[in-house]
C-alpha positions as CSV (number, residue, x, y, z in Angstrom):
1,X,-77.3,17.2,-0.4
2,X,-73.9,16.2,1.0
3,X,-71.6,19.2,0.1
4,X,-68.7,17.9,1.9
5,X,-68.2,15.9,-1.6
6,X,-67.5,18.8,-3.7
7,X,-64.4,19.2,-1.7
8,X,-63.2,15.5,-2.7
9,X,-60.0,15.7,-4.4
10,X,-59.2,13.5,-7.3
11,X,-55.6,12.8,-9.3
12,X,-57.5,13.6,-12.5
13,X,-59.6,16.3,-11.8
14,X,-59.1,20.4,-11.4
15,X,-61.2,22.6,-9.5
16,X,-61.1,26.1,-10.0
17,X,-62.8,29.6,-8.8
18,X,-63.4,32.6,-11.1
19,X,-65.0,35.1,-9.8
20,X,-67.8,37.2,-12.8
21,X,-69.4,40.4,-13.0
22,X,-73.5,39.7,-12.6
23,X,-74.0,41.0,-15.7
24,X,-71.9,38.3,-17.0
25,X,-73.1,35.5,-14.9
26,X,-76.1,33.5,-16.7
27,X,-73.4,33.8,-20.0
28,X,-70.5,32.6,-18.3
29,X,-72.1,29.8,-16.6
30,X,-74.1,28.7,-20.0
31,X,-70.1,28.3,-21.3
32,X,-69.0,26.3,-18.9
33,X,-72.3,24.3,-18.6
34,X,-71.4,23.9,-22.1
35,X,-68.2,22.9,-22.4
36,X,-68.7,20.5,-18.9
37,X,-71.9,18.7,-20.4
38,X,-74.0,20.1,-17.7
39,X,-77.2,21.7,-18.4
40,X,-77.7,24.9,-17.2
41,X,-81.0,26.7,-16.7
42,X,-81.4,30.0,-16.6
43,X,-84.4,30.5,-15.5
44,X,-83.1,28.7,-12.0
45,X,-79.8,31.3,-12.3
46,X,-82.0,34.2,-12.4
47,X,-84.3,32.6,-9.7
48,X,-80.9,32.3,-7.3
49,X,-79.8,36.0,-8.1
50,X,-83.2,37.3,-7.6
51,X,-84.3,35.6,-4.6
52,X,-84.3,37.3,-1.1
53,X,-82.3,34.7,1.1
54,X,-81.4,34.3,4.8
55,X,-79.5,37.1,6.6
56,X,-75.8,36.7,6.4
57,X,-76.6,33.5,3.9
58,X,-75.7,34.0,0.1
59,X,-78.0,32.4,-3.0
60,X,-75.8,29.2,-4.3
61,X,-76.8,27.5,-7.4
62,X,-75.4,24.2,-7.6
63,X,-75.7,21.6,-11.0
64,X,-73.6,18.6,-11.7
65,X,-72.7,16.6,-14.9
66,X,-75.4,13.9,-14.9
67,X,-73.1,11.3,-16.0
68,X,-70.2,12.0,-13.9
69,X,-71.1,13.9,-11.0
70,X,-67.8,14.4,-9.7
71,X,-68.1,17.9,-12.8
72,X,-69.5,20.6,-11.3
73,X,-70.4,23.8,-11.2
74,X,-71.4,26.1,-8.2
75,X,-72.4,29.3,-8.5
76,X,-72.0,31.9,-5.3
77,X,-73.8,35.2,-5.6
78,X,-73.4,37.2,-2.0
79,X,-76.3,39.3,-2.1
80,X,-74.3,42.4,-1.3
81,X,-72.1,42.2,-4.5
82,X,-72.5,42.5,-7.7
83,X,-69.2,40.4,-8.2
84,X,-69.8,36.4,-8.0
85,X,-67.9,33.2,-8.2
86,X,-68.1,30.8,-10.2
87,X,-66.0,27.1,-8.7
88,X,-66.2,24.4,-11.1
89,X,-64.3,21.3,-11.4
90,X,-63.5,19.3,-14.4
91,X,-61.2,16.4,-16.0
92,X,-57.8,17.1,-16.4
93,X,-58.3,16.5,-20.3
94,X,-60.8,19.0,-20.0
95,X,-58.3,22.1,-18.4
96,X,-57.8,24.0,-21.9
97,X,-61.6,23.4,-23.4
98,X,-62.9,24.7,-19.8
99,X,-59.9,28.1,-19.9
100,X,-61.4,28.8,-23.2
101,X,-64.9,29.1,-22.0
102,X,-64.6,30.6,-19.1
103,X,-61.7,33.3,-20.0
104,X,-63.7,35.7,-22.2
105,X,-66.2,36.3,-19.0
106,X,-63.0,36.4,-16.3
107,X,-61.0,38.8,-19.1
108,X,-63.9,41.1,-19.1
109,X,-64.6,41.4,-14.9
110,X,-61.0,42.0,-14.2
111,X,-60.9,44.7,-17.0
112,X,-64.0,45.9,-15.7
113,X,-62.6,45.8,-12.1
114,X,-59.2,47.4,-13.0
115,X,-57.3,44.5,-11.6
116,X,-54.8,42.7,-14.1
117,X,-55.3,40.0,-15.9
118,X,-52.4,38.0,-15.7
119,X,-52.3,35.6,-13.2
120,X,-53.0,31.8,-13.8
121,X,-56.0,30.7,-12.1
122,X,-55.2,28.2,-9.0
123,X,-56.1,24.9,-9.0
124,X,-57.6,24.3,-5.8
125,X,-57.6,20.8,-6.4
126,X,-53.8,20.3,-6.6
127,X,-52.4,23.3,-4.7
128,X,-49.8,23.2,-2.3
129,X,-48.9,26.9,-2.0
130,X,-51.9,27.9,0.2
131,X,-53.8,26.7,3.3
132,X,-57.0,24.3,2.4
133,X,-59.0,27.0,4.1
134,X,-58.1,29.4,1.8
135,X,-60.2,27.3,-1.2
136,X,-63.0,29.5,-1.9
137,X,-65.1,27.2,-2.3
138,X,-64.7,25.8,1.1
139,X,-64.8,29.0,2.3
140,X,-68.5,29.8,0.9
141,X,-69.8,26.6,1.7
142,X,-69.1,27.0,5.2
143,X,-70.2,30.9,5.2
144,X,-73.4,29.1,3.9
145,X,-73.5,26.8,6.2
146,X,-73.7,23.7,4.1
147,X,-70.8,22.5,5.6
């Protein structure tokens, strides 16, 4: 799998980063599998958060949209945390439909966390305030060492 591709930009796509509670995780990633036509198993979710992995490696689930596969979703869960993120990238048509889905699950980890709930996410995709490196999901594919 060449993961380099995931950090393709495109003029009509957004990629974004939430990060979920793991009690929240199969849920939230079953609405946005849903509202990205991309099917979502969760018996392979549960597989990636129960599995014993590689010192100092985290369990990634990846899945993309079968008929576009620049949609995607990919699922980080650090094995020391019970907090994991969720990067996802979608149309731009598709922005609203994919806030929708994925807000109820953000809404209820930051309440859960204590930590306001106000900010817009970032689109990584189209960002010019912050450093490329600071795109979390170029920075956990390189902790992973898939890049």
């Amino acid at each position: 799998m060449n993961y380099m591709k995931l950090l393709d930009k495109y003029a009509d796509m957004h990629l974004f980063s939430v990060l979920i509670l793991s009690e929240y995780i199969k849920d939230a990633a079953q609405s946005l599998g849903k509202a990205l036509n991309i099917k979502i198993e969760d018996k392979k979710i549960e597989h990636v958060i129960k599995s014993i992995d590689k010192m100092g490696v985290n369990r990634v689930y990846y899945v993309e949209n079968s008929e576009d596969s620049r949609k995607f979703i990919f699922l980080n869960c650090p094995r020391t945390s019970y907090v994991y993120q969720i990067s996802f990238r979608c149309l731009s048509n598709e922005v609203n439909l994919i806030m929708q889905a994925i807000q109820p699950w953000s809404s209820l980890t930051l309440d859960d966390l204590g930590v306001p709930n106000n900010e817009p996410l970032i689109d990584w995709m189209h960002d010019t305030k912050y450093e490329s490196s600071f795109n979390p999901l170029f920075r956990n594919l390189k902790f992973n060492n898939l890049i």
